[in-house]
C-alpha positions, -999 to 999 in steps of 0.1 A, spaced: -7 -324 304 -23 -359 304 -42 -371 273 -75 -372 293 -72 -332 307 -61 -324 270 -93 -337 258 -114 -318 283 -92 -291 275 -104 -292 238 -140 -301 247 -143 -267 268 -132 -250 239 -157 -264 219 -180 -259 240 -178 -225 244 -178 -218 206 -204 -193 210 -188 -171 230 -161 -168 204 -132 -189 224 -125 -209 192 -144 -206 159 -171 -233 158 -166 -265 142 -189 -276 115 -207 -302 136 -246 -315 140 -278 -285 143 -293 -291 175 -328 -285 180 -334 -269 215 -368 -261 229 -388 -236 209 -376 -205 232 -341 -211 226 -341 -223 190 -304 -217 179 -305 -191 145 -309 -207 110 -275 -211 92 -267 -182 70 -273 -189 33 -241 -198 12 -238 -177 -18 -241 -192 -50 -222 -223 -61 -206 -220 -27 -215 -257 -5 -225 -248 31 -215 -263 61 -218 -298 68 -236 -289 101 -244 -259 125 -230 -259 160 -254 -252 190 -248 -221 212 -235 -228 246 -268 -211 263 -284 -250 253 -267 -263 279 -281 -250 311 -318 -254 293 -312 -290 281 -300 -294 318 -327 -276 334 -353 -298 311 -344 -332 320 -320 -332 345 -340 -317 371 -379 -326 364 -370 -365 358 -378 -381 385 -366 -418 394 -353 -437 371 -363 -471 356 -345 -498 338 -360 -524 316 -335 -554 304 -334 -565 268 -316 -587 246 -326 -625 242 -307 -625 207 -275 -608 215 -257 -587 238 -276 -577 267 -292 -541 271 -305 -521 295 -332 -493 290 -332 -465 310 -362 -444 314 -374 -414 334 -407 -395 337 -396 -379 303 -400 -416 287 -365 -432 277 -332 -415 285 -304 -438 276 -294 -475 266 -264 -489 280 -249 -526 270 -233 -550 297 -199 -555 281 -200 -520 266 -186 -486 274 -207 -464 252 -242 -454 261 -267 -438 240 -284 -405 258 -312 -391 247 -307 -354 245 -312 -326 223 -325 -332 187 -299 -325 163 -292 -333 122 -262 -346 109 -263 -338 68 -235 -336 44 -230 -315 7 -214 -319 -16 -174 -318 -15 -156 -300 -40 -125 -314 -59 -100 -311 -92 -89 -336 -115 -58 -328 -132 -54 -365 -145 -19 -371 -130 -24 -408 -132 -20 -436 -157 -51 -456 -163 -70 -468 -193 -99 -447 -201 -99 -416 -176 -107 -437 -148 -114 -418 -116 -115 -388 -103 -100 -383 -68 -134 -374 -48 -155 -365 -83 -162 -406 -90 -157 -427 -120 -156 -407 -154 -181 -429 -177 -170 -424 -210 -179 -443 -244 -169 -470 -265 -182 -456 -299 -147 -459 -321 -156 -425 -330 -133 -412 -301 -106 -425 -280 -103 -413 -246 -62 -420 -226 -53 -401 -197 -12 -390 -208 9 -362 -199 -13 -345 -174 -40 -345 -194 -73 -361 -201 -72 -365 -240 -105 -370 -265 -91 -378 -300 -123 -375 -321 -117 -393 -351 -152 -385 -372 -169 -352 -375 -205 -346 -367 -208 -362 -334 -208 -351 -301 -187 -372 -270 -192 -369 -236 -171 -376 -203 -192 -375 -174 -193 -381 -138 -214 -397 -111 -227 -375 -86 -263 -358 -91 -263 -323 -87 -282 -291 -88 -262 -260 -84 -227 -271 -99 -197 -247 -107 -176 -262 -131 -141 -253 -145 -121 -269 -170 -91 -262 -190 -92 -270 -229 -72 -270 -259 -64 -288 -289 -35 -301 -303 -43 -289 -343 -56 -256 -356 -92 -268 -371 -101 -270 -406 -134 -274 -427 -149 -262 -398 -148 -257 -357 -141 -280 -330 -159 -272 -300 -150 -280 -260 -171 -275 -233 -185 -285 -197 -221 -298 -188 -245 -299 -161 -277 -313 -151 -266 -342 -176 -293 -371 -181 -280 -384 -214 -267 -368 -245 -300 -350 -258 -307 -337 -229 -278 -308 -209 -267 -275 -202 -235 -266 -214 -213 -236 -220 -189 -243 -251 -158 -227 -262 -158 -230 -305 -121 -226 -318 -127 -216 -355 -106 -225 -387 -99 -187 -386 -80 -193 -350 -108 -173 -334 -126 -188 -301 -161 -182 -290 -184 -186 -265 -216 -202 -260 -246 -210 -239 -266 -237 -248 -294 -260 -236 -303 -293 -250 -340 -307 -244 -349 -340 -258 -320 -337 -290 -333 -301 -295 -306 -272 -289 -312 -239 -278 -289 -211 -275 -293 -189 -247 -267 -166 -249 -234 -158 -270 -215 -167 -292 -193 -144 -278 -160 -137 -294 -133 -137 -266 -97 -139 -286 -81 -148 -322 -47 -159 -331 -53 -194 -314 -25 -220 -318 -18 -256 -308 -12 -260 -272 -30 -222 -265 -50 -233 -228 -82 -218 -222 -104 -217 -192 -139 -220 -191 -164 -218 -164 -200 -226 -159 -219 -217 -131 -256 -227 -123 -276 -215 -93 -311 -224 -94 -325 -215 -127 -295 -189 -133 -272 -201 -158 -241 -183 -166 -201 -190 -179 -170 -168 -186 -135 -180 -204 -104 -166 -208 -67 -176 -216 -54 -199 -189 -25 -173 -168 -47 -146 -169 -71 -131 -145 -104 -148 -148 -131 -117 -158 -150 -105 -133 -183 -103 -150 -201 -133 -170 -198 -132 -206 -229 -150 -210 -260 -156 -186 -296 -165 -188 -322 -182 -166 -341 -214 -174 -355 -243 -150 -365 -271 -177 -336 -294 -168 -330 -308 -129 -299 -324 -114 -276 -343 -132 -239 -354 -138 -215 -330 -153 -185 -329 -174 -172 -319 -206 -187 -322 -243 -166 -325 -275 -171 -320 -308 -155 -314 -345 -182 -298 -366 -195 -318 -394 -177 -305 -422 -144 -306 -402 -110 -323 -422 -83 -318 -395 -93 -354 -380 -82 -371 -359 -80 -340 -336 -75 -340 -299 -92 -321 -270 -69 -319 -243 -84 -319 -206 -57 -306 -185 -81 -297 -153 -118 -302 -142 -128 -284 -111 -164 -293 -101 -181 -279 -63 -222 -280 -65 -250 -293 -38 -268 -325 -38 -307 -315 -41 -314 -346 -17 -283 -346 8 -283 -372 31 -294 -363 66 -298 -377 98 -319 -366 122 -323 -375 162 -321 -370 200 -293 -396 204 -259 -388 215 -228 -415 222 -212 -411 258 -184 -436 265 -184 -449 302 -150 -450 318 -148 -490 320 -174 -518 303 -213 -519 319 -215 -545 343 -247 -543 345 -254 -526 378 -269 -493 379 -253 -473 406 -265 -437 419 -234 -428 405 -235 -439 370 -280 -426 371 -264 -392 383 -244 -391 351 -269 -403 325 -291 -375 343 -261 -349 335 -253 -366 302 -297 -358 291 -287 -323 290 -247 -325 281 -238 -305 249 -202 -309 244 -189 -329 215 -197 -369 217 -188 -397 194 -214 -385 168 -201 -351 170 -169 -361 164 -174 -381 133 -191 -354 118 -161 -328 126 -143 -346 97 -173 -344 70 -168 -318 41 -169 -289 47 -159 -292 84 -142 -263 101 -107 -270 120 -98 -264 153 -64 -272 169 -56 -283 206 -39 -258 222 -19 -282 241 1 -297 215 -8 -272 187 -15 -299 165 -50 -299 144 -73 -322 155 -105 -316 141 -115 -306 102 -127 -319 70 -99 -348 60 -90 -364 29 -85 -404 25 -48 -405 21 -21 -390 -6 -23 -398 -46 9 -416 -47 27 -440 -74 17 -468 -57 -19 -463 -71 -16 -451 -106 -54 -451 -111 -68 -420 -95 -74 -433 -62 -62 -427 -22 -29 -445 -2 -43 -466 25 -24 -459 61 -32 -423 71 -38 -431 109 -53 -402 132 -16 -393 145 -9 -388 109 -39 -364 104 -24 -344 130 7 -338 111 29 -363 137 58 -380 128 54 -408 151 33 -416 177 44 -435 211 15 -458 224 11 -471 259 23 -505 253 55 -490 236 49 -492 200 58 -458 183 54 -461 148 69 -437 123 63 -422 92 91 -415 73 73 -398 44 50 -379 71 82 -358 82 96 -320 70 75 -295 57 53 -314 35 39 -339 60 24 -362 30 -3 -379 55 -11 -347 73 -48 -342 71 -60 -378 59 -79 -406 75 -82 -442 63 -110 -460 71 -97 -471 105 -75 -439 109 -110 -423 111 -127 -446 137 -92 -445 158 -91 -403 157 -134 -407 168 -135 -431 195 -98 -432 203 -86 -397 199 -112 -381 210 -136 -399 229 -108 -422 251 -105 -458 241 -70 -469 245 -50 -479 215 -26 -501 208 -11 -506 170 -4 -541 156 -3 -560 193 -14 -566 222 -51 -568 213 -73 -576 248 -103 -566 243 -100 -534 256 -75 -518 230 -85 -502 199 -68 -520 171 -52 -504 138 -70 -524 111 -104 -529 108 -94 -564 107 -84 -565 140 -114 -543 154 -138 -568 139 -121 -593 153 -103 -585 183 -116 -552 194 -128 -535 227 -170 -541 236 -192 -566 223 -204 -582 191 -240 -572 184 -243 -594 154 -221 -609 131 -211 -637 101 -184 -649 89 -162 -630 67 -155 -644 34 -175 -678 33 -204 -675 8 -205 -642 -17 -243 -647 -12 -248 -651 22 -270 -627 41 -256 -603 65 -263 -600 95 -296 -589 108 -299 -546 117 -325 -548 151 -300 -543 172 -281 -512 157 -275 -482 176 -263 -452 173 -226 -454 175 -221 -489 165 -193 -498 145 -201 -514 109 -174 -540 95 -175 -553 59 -160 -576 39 -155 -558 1 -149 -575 -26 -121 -569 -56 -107 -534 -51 -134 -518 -33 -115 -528 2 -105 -495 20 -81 -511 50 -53 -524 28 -75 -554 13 -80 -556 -22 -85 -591 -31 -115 -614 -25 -95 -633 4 -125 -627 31 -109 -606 54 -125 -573 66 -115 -548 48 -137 -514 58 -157 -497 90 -178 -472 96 -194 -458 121 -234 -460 119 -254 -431 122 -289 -439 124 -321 -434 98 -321 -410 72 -347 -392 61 -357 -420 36 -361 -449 67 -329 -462 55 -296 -469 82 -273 -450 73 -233 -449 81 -204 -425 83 -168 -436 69 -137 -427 52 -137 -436 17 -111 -433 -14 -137 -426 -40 -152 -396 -17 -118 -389 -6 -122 -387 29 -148 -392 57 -182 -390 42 -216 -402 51 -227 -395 13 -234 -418 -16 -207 -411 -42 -190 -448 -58 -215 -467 -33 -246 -456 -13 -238 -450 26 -267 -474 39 -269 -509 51 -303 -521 40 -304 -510 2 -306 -548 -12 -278 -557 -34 -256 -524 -32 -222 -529 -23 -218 -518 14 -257 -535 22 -244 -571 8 -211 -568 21 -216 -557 58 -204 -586 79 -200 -574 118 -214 -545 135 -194 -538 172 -204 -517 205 -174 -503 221 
């Protein structure tokens, strides 16, 4: 079967999610008219993320047809584009219907409204790197610890380590993301049995600053008892609200422990036990109270004042975090991304009207769609042709020992997602992975940066590919580099990469949905295999449209996320937020 008719193949069964063909991918909630409204999402149960998105039902179709398609009457086109490419504006009775760029093969359709929205993604940190400090956490961020001299923090041995060197004072490891419901799980011990008094270990939430936290503590006594504890602390003032709770004695060096904190609205509650056994079914401690909002989490340390066994160390050898962002970001539209089958010349045809017509009404998966199949949280689907996955939340690439610091292998291309060991091209490049063969595939399932645009536009939606060669304009090239560059469609604006760290980037009025974003990062931030300040392009993304907030927001793959993401963790997602990372640093946005 050809690549085209295994797409269409795919497509149908995506299509026809509703009827129960192929579970429904986690894709965009489309907002039909009011007598077909699509049912709300079911509610995830607590400290469970939901779905990235909701899929429409297939009935949508025939009404989004019936709606446009058939009342529109003649279309009119209205040129555009004194400043950069040319455009042309399609409109019907309705009001506009779709813009298509001469040069270009994708079109944006109005359609159904739909909301593309992300949560948050869960991840674990078992500190298998070597770094100064803790460094980062693959997908949880950057761990801000601090310099104090009252506590050292290494990561060595699988284990994040916090040798607290005076008693009395509490340290904290923390991590970036703001959340509201969090479940947390970390595993603790210590490398002395404490005396004078306890050391305590613990994880927090809805963490502003020191003096102000929710935490649930595990206390290991001089004794060799542990205990449990549920404690607030508003504005340096603590409050217990429920334990301690005596769970074991007989503690010695080395003894793990597991401790989890759960919040859920204004329900609070944790459990422990000894790491290798069953975790307890019921909480051990559990109270409600709403006087703190979102915050970071992480883990709290602390040898009692009074304590003589110093320095001790707290051994981290796990932190598991999941929770929702109380503000996700969230996109919402009637635009959809169709991809013609050569560039616009510029002529509309009866042909191409009769397709824009069909398109107004067209619910099968488009280029938006598609990057949103790869968001957390995203269900999989496979294509029955090859029996490959195709679609599903992905990670960025393998930890590996080529990074050392916590973060993602660039070069997980979207053959590579698939679980391919090679992949033959039309021009006859067939690259091969050797470390992406056997039973553990060690690319399966990621996406660089490219890798993601290449599985979205190429994949899935079409555009031929070609690898390292051959790049005419038409091809879809590996690196983001070469896209910027050297890719298919047109430049819709664009300065030079490199050049002046200060200089402006280019200006946003002519963004649509669909466009490609190109940057130029500086230092280490690059996500394509660039990690110096050489000026070469060095990330993509594809753009999204306005979020809720006005701002323009973008979908990419990321290493600090780990994986596609339209969300803010390490850098905010947008392109117009002043002096943040991805607004200063965007340099070329493309239209295939």
């Amino acid at each position: 079967m050809s690549p085209v008719s295994r797409r269409a193949a795919l497509a149908a069964a995506l299509a026809g999610a509703a009827s129960g063909a192929l579970a429904p991918p986690a894709l965009a909630r489309a907002s039909s008219p009011a007598s077909l409204a699509p049912a709300a999402a079911p509610a995830a149960a607590a400290g469970t993320p939901p779905p990235a998105t909701v899929w429409v039902h297939r009935h949508d179709v025939n009404e989004g047809r019936f709606f446009r398609a058939g009342l529109g009457g003649p279309l009119t086109a209205r040129k555009t584009g004194a400043a950069g490419p040319v455009t042309h504006e399609v409109s019907d009775a309705f009001g506009p219907l779709a813009t298509l760029t001469e040069g270009a093969r994708t079109v944006t359709v109005h359609g159904l409204r739909r909301t593309f929205t992300e949560q948050k993604k869960a991840f674990s940190d078992r500190f298998d790197r070597t770094v100064s400090g803790w460094g980062s956490s693959p997908g949880g961020g950057r761990w801000a610890t601090p310099v104090t001299g009252r506590a050292e923090f290494r990561v060595e041995a699988g284990n994040g380590t916090i040798v607290l060197r005076e008693d009395g004072f509490s340290q904290f490891a923390t991590l970036p993301d703001g959340l509201g419901d969090a479940d947390l799980t970390a595993v603790f011990t210590l490398d002395r049995v404490p005396a004078g008094d306890a050391v305590s270990a613990g994880v927090c939430c809805a963490y502003t600053d020191e003096r102000n936290h929710y935490r649930a503590r595990l206390s290991f006594l001089t004794t060799g008892e542990v205990r449990l504890t549920l404690e607030k602390e508003v504005g340096n003032t603590t409050t217990v609200l429920g334990g301690p709770v005596p769970l074991g004695s007989g503690f010695r060096p080395g003894d793990r422990w597991r401790l989890r904190l759960e919040r859920a609205g204004s329900a609070l509650r944790c459990r422990a036990w000894r790491d290798g056994q069953e975790e307890p079914a019921g909480w051990q401690a559990a109270a409600t109270d709403s006087a703190l909002g979102a915050g970071r989490v992480g883990v709290r340390v602390l040898a009692n004042k009074g304590g003589t066994a110093l320095p001790v160390s707290v051994l981290v050898g796990e932190f598991t975090a999941a929770g929702h962002w109380p503000d996700p970001p969230e996109v919402t539209h009637d635009l959809w991304v169709r991809l013609l089958d050569a560039p616009f010349d510029g002529v509309l045809t009866p042909a191409l009207e009769e397709r824009l017509r069909a398109w107004a009404g067209d619910t099968s998966p488009d280029a938006l769609g598609y990057a949103a199949m790869f968001l957390p949280h995203a269900a999989e689907a496979v294509d029955p042709v090859p029996g490959t996955r195709v679609l599903g939340e992905a990670g960025y690439g393998p930890l590996g020992p080529g990074t050392g610091d916590g973060t993602r292998e660039v070069g997980a291309d979207f053959w590579e997602y698939m679980g391919l060991d090679t992949w033959t091209f039309p021009n006859g490049e067939a690259p091969a992975q050797p470390e992406n063969t056997g039973p553990q595939k060690r690319w399966a399932g990621f996406l660089d940066c490219s890798g993601y645009v290449r599985m979205v536009y190429g994949h899935h939606m079409g555009m031929p590919m070609v690898n390292f060669r051959d790049f005419d304009g038409t091809n879809l090239p590996r690196t983001s580099a070469d896209q910027a560059a050297r890719g298919p469609g047109v430049v819709v604006a664009g300065v030079t990469a490199g050049g002046d760290p200060g200089q402006e980037p280019p200006p946003l009025d002519g963004l649509l949905a669909g466009d490609l974003v190109y940057f130029d990062t500086p230092g280490a931030a690059g996500d394509d295999g660039v990690g110096d300040d050489s000026g070469t392009i060095n990330h993509v993304g594809i753009y999204l449209g306005r979020d809720r907030h006005g701002r323009h927001r973008f979908a990419s793959s990321r290493k600090t996320p780990d994986g596609p993401t339209m969300g803010d963790l390490g850098a905010l997602s947008v392109l117009d937020a002043g002096t943040e990372l991805y607004s200063r640093s965007l340099r070329v946005i493309r239209r295939f």
